[in-house]
N, C-alpha and C positions, 0 to 999 in steps of 0.2 A: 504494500500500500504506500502511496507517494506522499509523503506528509506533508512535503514542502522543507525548505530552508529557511529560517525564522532571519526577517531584514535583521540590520546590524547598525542602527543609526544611534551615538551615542549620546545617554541623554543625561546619565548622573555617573560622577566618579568618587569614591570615597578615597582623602587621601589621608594615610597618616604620617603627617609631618614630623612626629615623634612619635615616639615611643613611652620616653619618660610618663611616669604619673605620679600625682602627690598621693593618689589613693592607692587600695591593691584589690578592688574588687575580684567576689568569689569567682563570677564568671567570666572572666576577660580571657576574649579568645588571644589576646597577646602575651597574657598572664606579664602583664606591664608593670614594672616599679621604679623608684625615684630614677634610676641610670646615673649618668649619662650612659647613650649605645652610640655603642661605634658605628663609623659608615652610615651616618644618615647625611642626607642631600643639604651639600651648601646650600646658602643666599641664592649664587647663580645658577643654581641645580636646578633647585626651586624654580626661578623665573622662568629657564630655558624650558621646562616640565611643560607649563602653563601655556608657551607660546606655540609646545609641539600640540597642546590638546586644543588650542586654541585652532589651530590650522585643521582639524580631525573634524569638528562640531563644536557648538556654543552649552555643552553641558550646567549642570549643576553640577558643582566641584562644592564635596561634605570636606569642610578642614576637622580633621579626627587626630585621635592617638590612642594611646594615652591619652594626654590633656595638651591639646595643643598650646593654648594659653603659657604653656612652660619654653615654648621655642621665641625664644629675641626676637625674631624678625616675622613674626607672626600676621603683622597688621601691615608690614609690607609687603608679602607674600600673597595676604589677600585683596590688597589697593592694586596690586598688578595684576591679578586675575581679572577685577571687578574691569579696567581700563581695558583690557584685552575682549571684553563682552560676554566672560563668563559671568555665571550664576553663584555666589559665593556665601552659604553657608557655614555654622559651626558646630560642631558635637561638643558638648563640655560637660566636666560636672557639676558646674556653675558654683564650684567652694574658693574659686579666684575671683570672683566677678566684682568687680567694684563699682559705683557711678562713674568712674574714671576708664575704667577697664570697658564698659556697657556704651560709652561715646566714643571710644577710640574702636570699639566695632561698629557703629554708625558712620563713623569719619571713613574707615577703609574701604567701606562698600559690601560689609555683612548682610545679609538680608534677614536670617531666621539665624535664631540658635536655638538649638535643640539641648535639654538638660534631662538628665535620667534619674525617673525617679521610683524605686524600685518594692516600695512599704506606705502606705498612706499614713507610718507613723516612723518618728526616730528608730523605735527599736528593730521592727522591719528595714528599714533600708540600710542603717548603718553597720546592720551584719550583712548586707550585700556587699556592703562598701568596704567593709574591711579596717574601717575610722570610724571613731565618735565624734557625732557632729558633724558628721557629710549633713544629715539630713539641713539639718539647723542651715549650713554652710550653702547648701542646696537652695534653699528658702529665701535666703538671703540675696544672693545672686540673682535671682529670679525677681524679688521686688528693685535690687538696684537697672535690672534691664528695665523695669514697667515704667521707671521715673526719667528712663533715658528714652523710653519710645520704640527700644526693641524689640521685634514681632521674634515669640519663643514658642515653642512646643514640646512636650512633656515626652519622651521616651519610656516605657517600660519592658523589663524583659520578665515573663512570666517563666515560673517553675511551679511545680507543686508548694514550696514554702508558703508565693502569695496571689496564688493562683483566687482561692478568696477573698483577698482584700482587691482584684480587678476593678467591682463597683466603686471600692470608694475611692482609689486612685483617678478613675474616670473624674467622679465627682472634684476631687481635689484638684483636678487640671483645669475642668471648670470654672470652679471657685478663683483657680488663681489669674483668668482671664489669659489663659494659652492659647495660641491658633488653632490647636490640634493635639491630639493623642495619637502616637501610635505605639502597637505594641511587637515585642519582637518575642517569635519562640525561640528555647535555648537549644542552641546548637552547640555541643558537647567539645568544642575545640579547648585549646590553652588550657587554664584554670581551670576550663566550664567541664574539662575529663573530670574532673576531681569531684564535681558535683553530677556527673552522669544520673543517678541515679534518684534527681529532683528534676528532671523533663517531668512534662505531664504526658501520662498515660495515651496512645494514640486516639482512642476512646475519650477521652479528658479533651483534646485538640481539637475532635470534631464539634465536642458541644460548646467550647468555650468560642469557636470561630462562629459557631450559627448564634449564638447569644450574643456577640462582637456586633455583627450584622443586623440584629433587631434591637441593639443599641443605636447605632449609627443611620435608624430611620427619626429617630427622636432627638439625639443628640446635638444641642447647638454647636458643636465645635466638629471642625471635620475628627474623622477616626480613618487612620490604614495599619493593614498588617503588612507586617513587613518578615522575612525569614517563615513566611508561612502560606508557602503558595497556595494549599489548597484552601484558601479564602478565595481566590477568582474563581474557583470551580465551584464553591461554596453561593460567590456573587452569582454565578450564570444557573445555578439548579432554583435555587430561589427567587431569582425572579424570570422566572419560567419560559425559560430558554428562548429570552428577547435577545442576549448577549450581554454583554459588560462592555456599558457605557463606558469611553474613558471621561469621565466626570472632572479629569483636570487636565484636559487637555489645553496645553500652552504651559503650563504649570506643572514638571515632575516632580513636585516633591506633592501633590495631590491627585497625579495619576494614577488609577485603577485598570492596566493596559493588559498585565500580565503579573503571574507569579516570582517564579525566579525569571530576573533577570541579565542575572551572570554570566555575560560574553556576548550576550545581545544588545541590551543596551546600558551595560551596565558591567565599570571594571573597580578594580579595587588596587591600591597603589602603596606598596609597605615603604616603613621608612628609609630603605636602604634603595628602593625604586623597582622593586621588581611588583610586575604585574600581576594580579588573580582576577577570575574572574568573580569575587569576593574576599571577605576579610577572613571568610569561617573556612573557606577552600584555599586551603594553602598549596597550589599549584604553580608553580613554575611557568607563566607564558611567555615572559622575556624581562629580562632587565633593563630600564631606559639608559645605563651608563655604557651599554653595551650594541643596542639596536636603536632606532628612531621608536617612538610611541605608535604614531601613523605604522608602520610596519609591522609592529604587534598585536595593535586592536585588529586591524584587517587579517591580516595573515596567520595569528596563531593560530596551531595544530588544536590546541585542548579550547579555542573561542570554534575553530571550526566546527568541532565534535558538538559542542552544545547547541551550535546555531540548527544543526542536520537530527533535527526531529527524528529523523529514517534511522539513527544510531542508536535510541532508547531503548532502555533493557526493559522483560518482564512485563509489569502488567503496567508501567508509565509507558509503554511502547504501544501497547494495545491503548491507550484511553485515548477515550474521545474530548477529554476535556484538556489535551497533554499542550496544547497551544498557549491557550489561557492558563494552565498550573506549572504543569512542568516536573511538579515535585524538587525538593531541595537538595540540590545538585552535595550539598557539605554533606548533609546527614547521610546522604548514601555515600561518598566516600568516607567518611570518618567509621559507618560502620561494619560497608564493605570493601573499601580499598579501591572504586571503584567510581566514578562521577556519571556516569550513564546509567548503574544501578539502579531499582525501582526505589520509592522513597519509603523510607525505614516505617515510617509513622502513618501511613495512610493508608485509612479503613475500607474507601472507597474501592469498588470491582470494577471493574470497567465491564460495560455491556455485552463488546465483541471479543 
């Protein structure tokens, strides 16, 4: 059966400019701490990065780490993205953030920053965190962007720990007048081995994404999932096989286009500059110190294999929903060694 080849137009790159972190959360697929790490990307590394992604497509470029906030040259890094006509977002844990720090992301050309918030109370998050007083620190950071006018959005990574406190985290992003929630499943990398055995149950995934979904008809703040492709097969069954509107088109960081994204429109860039096509798939597609960017998004062997539908293993090769899902390309390598693998966690049969 001819699946087709999935286009390849690239619309978000997450990069991590460091590595360093002032926290050591349990789950960190970098299993990141204070560093310094070697071999990460000068000043001109950086810039020249930007200019080759710049010539590729006009992405959303996530500034990630660790905590990037710990890299010098951070807000010129992103004033030269912003000039170049990218899209320049931040991941933080927002326990740096200052009114001073919350305008000099406004001055660089920040558009969102996204802050993680993992317990709708201290003692929940800051055993995610691995600190006392993330939450606190967390909180804080979040009212110094509101007073600066930075538009934020709430990150969550659910596990079984707070897989019940979902509601009130929802609610508290609410309260705290965020753009958006999204939430991420855990994908067992770095640190996040360590806690393997706090994923939620595959069974547990299907009901908390259709309950995500009958949130997100009432919810004034937008909602996406994110590391959980079978929410777009989840979108397309539920509303009764109209399709999955992309609902932010013009806009990827509120796109509902597809699940995993990873090699199609969507790569991931480690500190030291090699390419994945995520942060949780630690593959190999090329190193920018080594090859052009443009060279690698087009041309890699393992973006190839992703894009060729026709190369699915198991029962993500039979499904009909495999365009829209895809299934998560980490979780089937991480548990079979394998990235075309069926997807570890998915309940769903496929028909044919």
């Amino acid at each position: 059966m001819n699946k087709e080849v999935l286009p390849h137009t690239l619309r978000m790159v997450a990069w991590e400019v460091t590595r360093s972190c002032n926290l050591a959360c349990i789950h960190c697929r970098a299993s990141a701490k204070s560093g310094p790490y070697a071999g990460e990307l000068t000043t001109d590394e950086a810039l020249r990065l930007l200019d080759a992604i710049a010539a590729v497509s006009k992405p959303v470029i996530i500034l990630t780490g660790g905590e990037p906030l710990l890299r010098p040259d951070i807000f010129e890094i992103a004033a030269y993205g912003d000039k170049k006509g990218l899209r320049m977002v931040m991941a933080t844990n927002g326990t740096m953030v200052t009114e001073q720090i919350a305008g000099d992301m406004l001055k660089s050309g920040i558009k969102r920053v996204s802050i993680s918030i993992d317990g709708m109370n201290a003692e929940m998050h800051d055993a995610f965190r691995n600190v006392a007083v993330a939450f606190e620190g967390a909180l804080a950071g979040i009212e110094a962007m509101k007073k600066a006018g930075m538009e934020f959005q709430i990150n969550t990574t659910i596990t079984k720990a707070n897989l019940d406190q979902l509601p009130g985290i929802m609610d508290l992003a609410v309260r705290l007048g965020a753009a958006a929630h999204h939430i991420f499943l855990l994908v067992p990398t770095g640190r996040g081995k360590e806690m393997a055995e706090q994923a939620i149950s595959p069974a547990d995934y299907e009901k908390t994404l259709n309950w995500f979904y009958e949130a997100s008809l009432n919810c004034p703040i937008q909602l996406k999932a994110t590391c959980a492709p079978h929410y777009y097969r989840i979108l397309k069954q539920r509303k009764q096989g109209k399709g999955v509107r992309d609902e932010g088109a013009g806009d990827p960081l509120h796109a509902t286009t597809r699940g995993c994204l990873g090699g199609s429109a969507f790569c991931f860039i480690s500190h030291t500059g090699q390419v994945q096509p995520c942060g949780y798939l630690e593959v190999d597609c090329g190193r920018i110190r080594e090859k052009g960017f443009a060279d690698i998004w087009n041309s890699s062997p393992v973006f190839s294999d992703l894009r060729d539908l026709n190369k699915y293993k198991g029962k993500c090769g039979r499904c009909e929903f495999i365009k829209v899902c895809g299934g998560c390309r980490a979780r089937a390598y991480e548990i079979t060694g394998d990235y075309l693998a069926p997807e570890p966690f998915c309940i769903y049969e496929p028909k044919r």
